[in-house]
N, C-alpha and C positions, 0 to 999 in steps of 0.2 A: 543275786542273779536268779535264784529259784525263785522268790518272790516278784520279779519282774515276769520271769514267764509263766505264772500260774496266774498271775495279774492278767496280760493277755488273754491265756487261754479262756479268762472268764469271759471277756470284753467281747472275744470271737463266738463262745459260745452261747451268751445275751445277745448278741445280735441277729444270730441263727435262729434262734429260737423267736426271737421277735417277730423276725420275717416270718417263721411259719406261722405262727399265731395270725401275722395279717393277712398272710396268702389264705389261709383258712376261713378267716372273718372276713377279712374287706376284698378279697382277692378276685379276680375272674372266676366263672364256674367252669367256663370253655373255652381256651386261650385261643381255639381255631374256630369260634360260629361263625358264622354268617351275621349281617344287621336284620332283627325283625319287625314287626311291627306292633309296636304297645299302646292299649287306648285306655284314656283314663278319661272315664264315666262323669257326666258332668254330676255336681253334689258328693262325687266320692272322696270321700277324707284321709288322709295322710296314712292312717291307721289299715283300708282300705287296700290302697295303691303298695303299701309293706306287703300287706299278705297276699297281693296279688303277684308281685313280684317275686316273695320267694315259693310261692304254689308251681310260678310258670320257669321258675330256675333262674331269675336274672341272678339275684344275690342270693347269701349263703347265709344271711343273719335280718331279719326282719328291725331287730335293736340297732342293728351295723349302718341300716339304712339309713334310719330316723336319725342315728346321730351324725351322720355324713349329710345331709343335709342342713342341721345345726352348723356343722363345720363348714359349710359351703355359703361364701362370703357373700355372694353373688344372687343369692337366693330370693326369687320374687314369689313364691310360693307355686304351687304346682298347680298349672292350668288343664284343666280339659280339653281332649285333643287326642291326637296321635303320634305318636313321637318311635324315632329309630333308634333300636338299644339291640345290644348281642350280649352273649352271656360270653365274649372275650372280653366285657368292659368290668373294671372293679367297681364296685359299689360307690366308690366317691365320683367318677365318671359316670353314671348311672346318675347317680340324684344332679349332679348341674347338667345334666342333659334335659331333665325333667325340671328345672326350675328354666330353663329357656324355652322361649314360644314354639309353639308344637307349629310340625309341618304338616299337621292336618287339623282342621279347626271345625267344630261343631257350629252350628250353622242355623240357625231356626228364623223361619216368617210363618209370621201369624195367617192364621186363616182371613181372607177377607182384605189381603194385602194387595196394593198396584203394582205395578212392577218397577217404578221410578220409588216406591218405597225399600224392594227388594233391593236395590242398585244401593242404596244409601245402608245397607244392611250389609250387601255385598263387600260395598266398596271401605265399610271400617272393620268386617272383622279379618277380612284378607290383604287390608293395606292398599287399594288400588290406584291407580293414580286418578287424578282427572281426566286422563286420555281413554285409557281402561271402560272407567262408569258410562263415559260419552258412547263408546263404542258398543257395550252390552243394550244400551239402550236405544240406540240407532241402525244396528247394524243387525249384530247380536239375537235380539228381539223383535225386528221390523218385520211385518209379513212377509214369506215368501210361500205362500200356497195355503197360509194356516192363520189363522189367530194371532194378533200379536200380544194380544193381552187376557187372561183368563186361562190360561193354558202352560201355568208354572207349579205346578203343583207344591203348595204348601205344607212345607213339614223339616224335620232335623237332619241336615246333612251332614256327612263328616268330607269337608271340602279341604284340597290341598292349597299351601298359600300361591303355588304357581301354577295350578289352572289356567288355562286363555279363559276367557270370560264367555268365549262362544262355547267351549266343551262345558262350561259351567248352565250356561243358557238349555244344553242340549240335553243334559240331564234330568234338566227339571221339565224339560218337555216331556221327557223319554219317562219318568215317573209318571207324570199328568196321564200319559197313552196308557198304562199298564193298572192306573187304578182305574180309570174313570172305563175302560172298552165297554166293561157289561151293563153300563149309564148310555153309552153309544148304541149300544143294540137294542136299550131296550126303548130312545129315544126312535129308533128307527121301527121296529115295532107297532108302536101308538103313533108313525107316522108325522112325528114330531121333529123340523130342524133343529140340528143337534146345535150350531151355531145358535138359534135363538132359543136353544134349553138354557142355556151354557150362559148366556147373557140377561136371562132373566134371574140364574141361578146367584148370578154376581150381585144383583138388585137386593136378591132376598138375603144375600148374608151381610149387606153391611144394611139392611130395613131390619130385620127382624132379632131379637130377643134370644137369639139360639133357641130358644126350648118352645117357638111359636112359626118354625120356618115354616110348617105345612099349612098354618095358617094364611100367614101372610101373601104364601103364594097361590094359596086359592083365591084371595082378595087382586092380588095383580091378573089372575087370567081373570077373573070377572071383568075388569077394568081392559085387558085387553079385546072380550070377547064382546062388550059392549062398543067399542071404537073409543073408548075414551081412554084421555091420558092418563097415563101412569100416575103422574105427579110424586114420584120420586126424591125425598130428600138428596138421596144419598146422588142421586145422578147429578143435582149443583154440586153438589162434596168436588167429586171427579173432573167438574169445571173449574173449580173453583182452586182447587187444590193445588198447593206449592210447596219447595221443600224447606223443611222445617214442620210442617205441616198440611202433609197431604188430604186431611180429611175434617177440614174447620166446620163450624157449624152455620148453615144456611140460612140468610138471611132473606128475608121476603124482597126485595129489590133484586135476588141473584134468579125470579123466577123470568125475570125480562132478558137475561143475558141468550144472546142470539150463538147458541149450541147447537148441534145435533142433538148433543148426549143432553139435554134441559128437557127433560122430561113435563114438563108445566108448562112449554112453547109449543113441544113438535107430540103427537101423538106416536106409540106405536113404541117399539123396544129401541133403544140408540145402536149407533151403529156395530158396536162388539160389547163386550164385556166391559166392567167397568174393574173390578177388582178379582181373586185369585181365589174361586168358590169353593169349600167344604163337598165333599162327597152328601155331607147329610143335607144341604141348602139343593143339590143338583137331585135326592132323590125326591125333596119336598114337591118342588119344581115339576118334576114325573110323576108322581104321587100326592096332588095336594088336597086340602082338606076340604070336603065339600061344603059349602058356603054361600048365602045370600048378599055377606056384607059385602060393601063396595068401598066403605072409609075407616080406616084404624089409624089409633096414634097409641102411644106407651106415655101410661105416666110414669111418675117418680122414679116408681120400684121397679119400673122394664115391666110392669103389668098389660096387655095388650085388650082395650076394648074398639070392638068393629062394629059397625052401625050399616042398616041399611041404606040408608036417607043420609041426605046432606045437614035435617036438620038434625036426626040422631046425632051427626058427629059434631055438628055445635053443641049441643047437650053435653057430649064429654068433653070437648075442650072446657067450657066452664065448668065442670064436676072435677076433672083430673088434672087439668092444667093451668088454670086458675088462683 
């Protein structure tokens, strides 16, 4: 009988003990917080998102974590995002919350983007439907006093997956307003339409080389200030362009397509923007390089040579392009 109950006694006492070990190790830190909110960094590694987690108190073992995650069947690996965790959650709740899709999603369009590219950028990494894209892009985005294109400022957001697409639309307006004003003033300033800063700025960042934009937009106001057409690749682009590929490469037959925006038919800037301009393309734009040339093409290397003459720029097409 003695041996029966000291038998027990052990079995109660290994178990107690157990429990505290885990309560210790894998346990909640705050059985009463609140949900917070946790961002993990895009390129931040596993090793990272541990010490971040026990620095901010979620868990109580940075080791605890890493192997609660092994243990976690479920496991698609840890996305960047934002995600909701409390320090009432133990460490194995804690990591399959983190291997499930964040309810806030990093976000990024490139500089020199349309906005029917952003929709397709939109519309995969927050899941949207068809009904959704349709409507950011019709609705959403359609003028109403303003721009409807060039005016989404380009950069990383951290977007939730249920956003309307109009409060998503309004944000990126609402960033465009707060970086570009002192581009506004000083457009206003040199007495300049800020509308056709903004749309020649769109021109020069899908034309130019990044590291030749004050070039290139010295060579477009020359071409403006002469009455002659732009001749714009990029403006067939924006004609031309469909999804899967919004921005094909221009063929000498798309110089005949009867556009607005065909810069090589209609003289003069097209009717808005064509794509979603860099601050640095808008200050070139304001600031451009002072310049004679009137024709430039980039060879191979993205090199930029500008000629005065039409036959200079025959000369480089057979020297650079040839």
């Amino acid at each position: 009988m003695r041996i029966w109950v000291r038998a027990l006694f052990f079995a109660i006492a290994f178990i107690i003990v157990s429990g505290l070990i885990y309560a210790r190790v894998f346990g909640p830190t705050d059985e009463f917080a609140q949900r917070e909110e946790f961002i993990v960094q895009p390129e931040e590694t596993v090793t990272e998102v541990a010490a971040a987690l026990k620095a901010q108190g979620f868990v109580r073992s940075q080791i605890a974590f890493r192997l609660a995650l092994i243990g976690n069947v479920s496991t698609r690996g840890i996305k960047p995002g934002g995600y909701e965790i409390s320090h009432s959650m133990d460490t194995w709740t804690i990591a399959q919350t983190l291997t499930q899709p964040p309810y806030l999603t990093f976000v990024t369009f490139p500089q020199g983007a349309r906005k029917e590219q952003m929709a397709d950028i939109l519309a995969d990494a927050l899941f949207w439907t068809d009904e959704q894209k349709h409507e950011w892009l019709t609705v959403d985005t359609a003028a109403t006093g303003t721009l409807s294109e060039g005016v989404y400022y380009p950069d990383t957001y951290l977007i939730a997956s249920d956003q309307p697409p109009a409060q998503v639309a309004a944000r990126l307006r609402g960033r465009f307003t707060d970086v570009f004003a002192p581009y506004v003033q000083e457009a206003k300033d040199k007495d300049l339409d800020w509308s056709e800063v903004l749309t020649l700025a769109s021109i020069v960042e899908r034309e130019s080389a990044k590291n030749d934009r004050a070039l290139v937009a010295g060579i477009l106001w020359n071409r403006l200030d002469d009455g002659m057409k732009l001749q714009a690749d990029a403006t067939l682009q924006y004609v031309t362009g469909h999804t899967g590929n919004w921005w094909p490469v221009a063929h000498s037959e798309d110089k005949y397509i009867d556009s607005p925006f065909n810069t090589y038919k209609y003289a003069g800037l097209p009717p808005h923007p064509i794509a979603n301009p860099s601050p640095e393309s808008v200050e070139a734009v304001l600031n451009p390089d002072k310049t004679n040339c009137i024709f430039y093409l980039h060879d191979e290397d993205h090199v930029i040579h500008c000629s005065v003459t039409y036959a200079g720029q025959q000369k480089n097409v057979q020297k650079y392009l040839k």
